[in-house]
C-alpha positions as a Markdown table, in Angstrom:
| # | Residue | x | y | z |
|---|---|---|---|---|
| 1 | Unk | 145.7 | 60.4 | 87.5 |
| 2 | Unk | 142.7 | 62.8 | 86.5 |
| 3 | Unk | 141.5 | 65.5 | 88.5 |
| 4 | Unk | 137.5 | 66.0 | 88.3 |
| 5 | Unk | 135.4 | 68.4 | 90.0 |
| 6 | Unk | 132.0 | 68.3 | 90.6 |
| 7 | Unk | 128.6 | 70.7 | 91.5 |
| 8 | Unk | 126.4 | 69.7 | 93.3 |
| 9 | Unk | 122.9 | 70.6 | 94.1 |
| 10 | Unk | 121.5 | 68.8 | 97.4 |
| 11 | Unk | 118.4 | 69.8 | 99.9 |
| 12 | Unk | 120.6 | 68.8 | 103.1 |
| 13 | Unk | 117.3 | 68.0 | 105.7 |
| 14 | Unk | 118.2 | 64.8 | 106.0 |
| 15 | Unk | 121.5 | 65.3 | 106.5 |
| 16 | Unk | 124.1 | 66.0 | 109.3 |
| 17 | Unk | 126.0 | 68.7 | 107.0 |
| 18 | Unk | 128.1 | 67.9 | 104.0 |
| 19 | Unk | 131.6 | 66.6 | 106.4 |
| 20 | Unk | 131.4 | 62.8 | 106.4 |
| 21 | Unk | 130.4 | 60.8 | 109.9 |
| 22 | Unk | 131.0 | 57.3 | 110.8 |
| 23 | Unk | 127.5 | 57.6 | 112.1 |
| 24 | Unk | 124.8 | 60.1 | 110.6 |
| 25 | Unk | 124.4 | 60.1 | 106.9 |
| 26 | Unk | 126.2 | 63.3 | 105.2 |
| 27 | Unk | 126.4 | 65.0 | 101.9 |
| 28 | Unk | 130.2 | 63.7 | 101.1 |
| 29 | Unk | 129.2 | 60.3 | 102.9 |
| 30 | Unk | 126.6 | 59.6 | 100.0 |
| 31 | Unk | 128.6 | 60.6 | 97.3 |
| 32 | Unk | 131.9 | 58.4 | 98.2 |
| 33 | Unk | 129.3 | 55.6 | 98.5 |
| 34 | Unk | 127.9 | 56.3 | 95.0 |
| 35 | Unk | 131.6 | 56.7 | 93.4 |
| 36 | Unk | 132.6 | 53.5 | 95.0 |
| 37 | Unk | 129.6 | 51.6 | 93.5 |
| 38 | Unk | 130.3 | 53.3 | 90.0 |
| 39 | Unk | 134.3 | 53.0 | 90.1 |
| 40 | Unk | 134.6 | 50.0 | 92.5 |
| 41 | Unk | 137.3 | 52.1 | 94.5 |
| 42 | Unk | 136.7 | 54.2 | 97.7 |
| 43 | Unk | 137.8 | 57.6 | 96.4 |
| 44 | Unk | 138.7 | 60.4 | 99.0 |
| 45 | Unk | 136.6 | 63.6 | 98.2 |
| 46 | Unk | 137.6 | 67.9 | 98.9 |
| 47 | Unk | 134.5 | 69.7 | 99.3 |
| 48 | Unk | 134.8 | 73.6 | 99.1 |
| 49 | Unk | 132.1 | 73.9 | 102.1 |
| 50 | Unk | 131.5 | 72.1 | 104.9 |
| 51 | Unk | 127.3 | 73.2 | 105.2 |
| 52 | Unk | 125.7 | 72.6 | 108.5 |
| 53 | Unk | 123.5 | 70.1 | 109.1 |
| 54 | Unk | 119.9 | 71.0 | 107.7 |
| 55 | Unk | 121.8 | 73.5 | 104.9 |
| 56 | Unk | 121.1 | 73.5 | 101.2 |
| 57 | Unk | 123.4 | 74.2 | 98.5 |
| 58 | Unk | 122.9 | 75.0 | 94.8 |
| 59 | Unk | 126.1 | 75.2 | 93.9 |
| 60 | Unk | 128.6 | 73.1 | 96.6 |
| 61 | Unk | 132.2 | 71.9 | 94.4 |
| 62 | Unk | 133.6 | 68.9 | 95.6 |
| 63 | Unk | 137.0 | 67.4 | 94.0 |
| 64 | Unk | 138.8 | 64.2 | 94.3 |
| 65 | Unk | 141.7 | 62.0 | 92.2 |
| 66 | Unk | 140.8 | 58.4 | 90.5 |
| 67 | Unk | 141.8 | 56.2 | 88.3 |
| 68 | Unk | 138.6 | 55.9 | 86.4 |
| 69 | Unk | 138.9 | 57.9 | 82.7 |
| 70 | Unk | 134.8 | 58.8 | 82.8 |
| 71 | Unk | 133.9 | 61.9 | 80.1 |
| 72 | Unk | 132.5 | 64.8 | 82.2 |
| 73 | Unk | 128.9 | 63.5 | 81.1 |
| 74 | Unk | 129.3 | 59.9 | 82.3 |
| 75 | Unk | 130.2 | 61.0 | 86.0 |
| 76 | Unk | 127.3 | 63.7 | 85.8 |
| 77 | Unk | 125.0 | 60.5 | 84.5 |
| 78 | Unk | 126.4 | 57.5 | 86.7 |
| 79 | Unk | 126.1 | 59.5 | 90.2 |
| 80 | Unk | 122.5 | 61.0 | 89.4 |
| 81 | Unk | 121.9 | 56.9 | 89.0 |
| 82 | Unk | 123.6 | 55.6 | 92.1 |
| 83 | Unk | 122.9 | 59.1 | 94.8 |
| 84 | Unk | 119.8 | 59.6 | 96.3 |
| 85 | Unk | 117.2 | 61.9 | 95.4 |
| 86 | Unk | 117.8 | 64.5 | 97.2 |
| 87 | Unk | 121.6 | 65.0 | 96.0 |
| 88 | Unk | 122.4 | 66.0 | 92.2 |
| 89 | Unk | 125.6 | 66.3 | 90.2 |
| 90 | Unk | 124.7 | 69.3 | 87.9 |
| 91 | Unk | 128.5 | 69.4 | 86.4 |
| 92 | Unk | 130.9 | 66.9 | 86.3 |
| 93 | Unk | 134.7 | 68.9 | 84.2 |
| 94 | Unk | 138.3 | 67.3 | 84.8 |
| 95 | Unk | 140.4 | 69.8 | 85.9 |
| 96 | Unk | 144.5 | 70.8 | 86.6 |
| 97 | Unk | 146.4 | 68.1 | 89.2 |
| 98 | Unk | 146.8 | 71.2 | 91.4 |
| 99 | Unk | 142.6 | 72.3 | 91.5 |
| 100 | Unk | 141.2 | 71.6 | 95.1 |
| 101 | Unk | 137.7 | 72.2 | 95.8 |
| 102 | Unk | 138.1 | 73.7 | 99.2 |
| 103 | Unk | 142.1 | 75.5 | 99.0 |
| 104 | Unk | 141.5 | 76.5 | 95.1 |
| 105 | Unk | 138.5 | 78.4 | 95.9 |
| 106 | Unk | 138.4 | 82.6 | 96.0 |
| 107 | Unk | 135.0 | 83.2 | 97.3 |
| 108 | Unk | 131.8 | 81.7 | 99.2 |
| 109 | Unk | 128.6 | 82.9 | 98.2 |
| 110 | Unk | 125.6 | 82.3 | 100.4 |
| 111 | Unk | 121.6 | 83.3 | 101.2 |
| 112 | Unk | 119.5 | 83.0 | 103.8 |
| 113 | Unk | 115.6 | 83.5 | 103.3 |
| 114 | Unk | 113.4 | 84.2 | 105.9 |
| 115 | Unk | 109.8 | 83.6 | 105.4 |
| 116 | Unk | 107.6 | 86.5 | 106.6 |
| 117 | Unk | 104.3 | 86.7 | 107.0 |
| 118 | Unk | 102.0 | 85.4 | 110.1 |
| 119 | Unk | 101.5 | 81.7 | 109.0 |
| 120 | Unk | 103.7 | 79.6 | 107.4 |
| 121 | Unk | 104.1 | 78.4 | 104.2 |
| 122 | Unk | 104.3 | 74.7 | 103.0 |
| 123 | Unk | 106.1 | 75.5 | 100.0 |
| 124 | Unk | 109.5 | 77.3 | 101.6 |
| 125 | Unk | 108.9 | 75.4 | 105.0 |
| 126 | Unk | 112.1 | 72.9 | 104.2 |
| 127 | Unk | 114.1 | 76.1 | 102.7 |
| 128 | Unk | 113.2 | 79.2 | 104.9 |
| 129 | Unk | 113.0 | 80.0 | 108.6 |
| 130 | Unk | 109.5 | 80.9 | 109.3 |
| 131 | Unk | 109.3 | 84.6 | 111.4 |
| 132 | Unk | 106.0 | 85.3 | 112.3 |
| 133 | Unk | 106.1 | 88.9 | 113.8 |
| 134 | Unk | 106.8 | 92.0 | 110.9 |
| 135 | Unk | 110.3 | 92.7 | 110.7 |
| 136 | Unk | 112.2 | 96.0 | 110.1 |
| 137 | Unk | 114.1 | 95.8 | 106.6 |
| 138 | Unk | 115.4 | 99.0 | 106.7 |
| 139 | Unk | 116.8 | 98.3 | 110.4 |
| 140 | Unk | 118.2 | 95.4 | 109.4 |
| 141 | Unk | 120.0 | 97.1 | 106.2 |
| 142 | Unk | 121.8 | 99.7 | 108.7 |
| 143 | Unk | 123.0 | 97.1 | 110.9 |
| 144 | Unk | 124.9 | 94.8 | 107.8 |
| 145 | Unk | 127.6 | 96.8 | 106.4 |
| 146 | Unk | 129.7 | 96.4 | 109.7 |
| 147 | Unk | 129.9 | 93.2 | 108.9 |
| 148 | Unk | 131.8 | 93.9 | 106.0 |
| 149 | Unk | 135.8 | 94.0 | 105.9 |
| 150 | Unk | 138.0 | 91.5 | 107.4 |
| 151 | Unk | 137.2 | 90.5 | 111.1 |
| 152 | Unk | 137.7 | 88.2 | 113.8 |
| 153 | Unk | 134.3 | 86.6 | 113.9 |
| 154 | Unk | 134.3 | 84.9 | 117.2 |
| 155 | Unk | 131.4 | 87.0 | 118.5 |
| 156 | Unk | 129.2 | 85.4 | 115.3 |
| 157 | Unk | 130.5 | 81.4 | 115.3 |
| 158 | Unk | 130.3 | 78.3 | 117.3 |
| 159 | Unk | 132.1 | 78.6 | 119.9 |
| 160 | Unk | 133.2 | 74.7 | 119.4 |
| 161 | Unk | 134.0 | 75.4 | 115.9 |
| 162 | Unk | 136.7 | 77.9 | 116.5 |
| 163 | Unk | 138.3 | 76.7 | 119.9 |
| 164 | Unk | 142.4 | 77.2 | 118.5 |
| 165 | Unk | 141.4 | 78.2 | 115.3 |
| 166 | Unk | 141.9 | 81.4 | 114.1 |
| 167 | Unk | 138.2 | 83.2 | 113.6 |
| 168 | Unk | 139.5 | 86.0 | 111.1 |
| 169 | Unk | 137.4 | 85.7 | 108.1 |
| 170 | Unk | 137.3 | 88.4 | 104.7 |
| 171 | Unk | 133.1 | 89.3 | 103.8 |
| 172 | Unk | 133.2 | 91.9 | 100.7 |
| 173 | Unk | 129.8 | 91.6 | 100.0 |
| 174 | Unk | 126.4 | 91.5 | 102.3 |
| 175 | Unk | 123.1 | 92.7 | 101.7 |
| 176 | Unk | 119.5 | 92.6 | 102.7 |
| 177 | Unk | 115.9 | 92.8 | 101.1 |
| 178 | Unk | 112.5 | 92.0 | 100.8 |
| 179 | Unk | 110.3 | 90.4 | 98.2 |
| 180 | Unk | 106.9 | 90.2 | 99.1 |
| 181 | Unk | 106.9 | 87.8 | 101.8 |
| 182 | Unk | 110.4 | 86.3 | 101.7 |
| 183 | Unk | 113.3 | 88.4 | 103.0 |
| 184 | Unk | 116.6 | 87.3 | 101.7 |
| 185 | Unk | 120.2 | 87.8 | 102.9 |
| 186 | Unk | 123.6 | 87.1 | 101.0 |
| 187 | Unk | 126.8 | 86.7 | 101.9 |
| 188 | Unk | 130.2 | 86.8 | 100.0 |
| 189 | Unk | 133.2 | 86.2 | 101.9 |
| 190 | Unk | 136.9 | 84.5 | 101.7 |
| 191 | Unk | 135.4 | 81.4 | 104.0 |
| 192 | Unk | 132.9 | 81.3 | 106.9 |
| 193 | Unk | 133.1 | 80.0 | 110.5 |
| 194 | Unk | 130.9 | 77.3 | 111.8 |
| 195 | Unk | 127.2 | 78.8 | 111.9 |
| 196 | Unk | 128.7 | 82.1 | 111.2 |
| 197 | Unk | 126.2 | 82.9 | 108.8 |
| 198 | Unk | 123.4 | 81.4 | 111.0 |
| 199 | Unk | 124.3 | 83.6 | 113.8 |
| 200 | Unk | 124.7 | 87.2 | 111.7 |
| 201 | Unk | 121.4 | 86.6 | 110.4 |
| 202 | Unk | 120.3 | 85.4 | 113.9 |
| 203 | Unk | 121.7 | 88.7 | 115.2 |
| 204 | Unk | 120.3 | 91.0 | 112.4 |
| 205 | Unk | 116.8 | 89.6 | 112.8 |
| 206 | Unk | 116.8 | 90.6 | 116.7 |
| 207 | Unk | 117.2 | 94.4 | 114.7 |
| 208 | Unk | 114.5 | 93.7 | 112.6 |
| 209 | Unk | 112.3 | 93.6 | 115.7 |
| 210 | Unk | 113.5 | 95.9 | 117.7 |
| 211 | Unk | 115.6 | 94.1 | 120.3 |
| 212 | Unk | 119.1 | 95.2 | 119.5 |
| 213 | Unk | 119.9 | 98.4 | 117.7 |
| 214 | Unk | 121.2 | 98.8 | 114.2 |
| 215 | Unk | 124.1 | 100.8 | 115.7 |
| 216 | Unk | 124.9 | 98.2 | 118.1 |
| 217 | Unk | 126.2 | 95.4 | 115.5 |
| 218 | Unk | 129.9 | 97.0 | 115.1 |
| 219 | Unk | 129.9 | 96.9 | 119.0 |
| 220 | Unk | 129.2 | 93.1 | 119.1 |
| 221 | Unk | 131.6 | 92.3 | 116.4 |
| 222 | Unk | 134.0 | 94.2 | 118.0 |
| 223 | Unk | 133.1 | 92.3 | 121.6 |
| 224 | Unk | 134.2 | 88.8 | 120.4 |
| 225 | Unk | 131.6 | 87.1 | 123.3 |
| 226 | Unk | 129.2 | 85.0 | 121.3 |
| 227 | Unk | 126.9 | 85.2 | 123.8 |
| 228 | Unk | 126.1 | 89.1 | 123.8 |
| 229 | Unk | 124.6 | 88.4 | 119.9 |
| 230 | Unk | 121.9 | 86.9 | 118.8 |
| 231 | Unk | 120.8 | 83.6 | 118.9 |
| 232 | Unk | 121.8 | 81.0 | 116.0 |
| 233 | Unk | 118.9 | 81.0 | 113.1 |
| 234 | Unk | 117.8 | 77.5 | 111.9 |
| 235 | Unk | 120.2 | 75.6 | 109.3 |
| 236 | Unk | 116.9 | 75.1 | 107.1 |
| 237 | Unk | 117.1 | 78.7 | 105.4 |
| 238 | Unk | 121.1 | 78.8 | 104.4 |
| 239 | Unk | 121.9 | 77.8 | 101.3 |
| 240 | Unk | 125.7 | 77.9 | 99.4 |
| 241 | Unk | 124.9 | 79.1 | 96.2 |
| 242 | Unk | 128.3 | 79.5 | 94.4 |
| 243 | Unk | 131.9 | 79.1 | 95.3 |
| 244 | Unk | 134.3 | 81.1 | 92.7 |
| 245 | Unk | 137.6 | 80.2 | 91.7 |
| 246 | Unk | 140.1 | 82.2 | 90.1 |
């Protein structure tokens, strides 16, 4: 039975994450519905992320087994037919019976962009978080490489999210800058917790202005109480960009 993996690109506002719900339309919801109404089977889908609700990806992998004997380019075709607008197959490639999107994967990569300036813009308002006040890049580039290295994360996740779970995760790469107005932050790691991301950046934008200190970010990691960092940053400004496989 082939094996196919997909990318997807999708703008996720709409959405209540990628994780299917029996009621609040998702990423992986949409897509089963579209391969159902192209293969006339309900097909059971692996993504390799499971984005929050209000995320974006440019690059989210999602696999699943069929029947159906489509060429790459029919699947990449068919979906962009039967999915909405906002959600896009980019690459459609059958792959080994062993490939799963979410266990085969090496690495996560994500960004964040904050949109700096006084007023907002209309342009980056679905994909950035809007911050007002100036921020401290420099600050904020102290504070990030203690975030590096493998960690229990508990002090930066949902506290829902990781009840029984182990919150150990692997980042190797994170970084911060500026263009002009926009201020980006990326993140490669192993795998993320639930708004793990959200709540790093969250917590690194109370350095930018002032409220915490860049020195003080190894000592909240190293606390494990979610509540001493900083708050949770809006969903609308993450984006999964890649995921690598070996």
């Amino acid at each position: 039975m082939p094996n196919v993996m997909l990318v997807l690109e999708y703008d996720g506002t709409s959405y209540h994450g990628f994780q299917k719900q029996s009621s609040a339309p998702t990423i992986q919801g949409e897509l089963e519905k579209a391969l159902k109404r192209l293969t006339g089977r309900t097909l059971r889908t692996s993504g390799a992320s499971r984005t929050d609700a209000g995320a974006h990806a440019l690059g989210q992998v999602v696999s699943f087994h069929t029947e159906a004997s489509f060429p790459p380019r029919t699947w990449v075709g068919a979906l962009g037919f039967y999915l909405p607008e906002d959600i896009v197959v980019t690459e459609a490639r059958l792959v080994e019976d062993g490939f799963h999107a979410r266990r085969s994967a090496r690495s996560r990569e994500y960004c964040y962009r904050v949109w700096n300036r006084p007023v907002p813009s209309p342009f980056w308002s679905r994909y950035s978080h809007h911050v007002p006040y100036s921020l401290d890049v420099p600050a904020m580039e102290a504070g990030i490489p203690a975030l590096v290295g493998v960690h229990d994360f508990s002090a930066f996740a949902s506290v829902k999210g990781t009840r029984g779970k182990s919150s150990t995760r692997r980042i190797t790469e994170a970084a911060v800058q500026r263009d002009n107005q926009m201020i980006k932050f990326r993140f490669v790691g192993n795998a993320f917790l639930p708004q793990q991301i959200r709540s790093m950046v969250g917590t690194l934008l109370e350095i930018g202005s002032g409220k915490t200190g860049s020195d003080e970010m190894a000592s909240l990691l190293e606390s494990g109480d979610r509540f001493q960092a900083g708050p949770t940053a809006p969903a609308c400004g993450l984006c999964l960009v890649k995921v690598n496989y070996a």
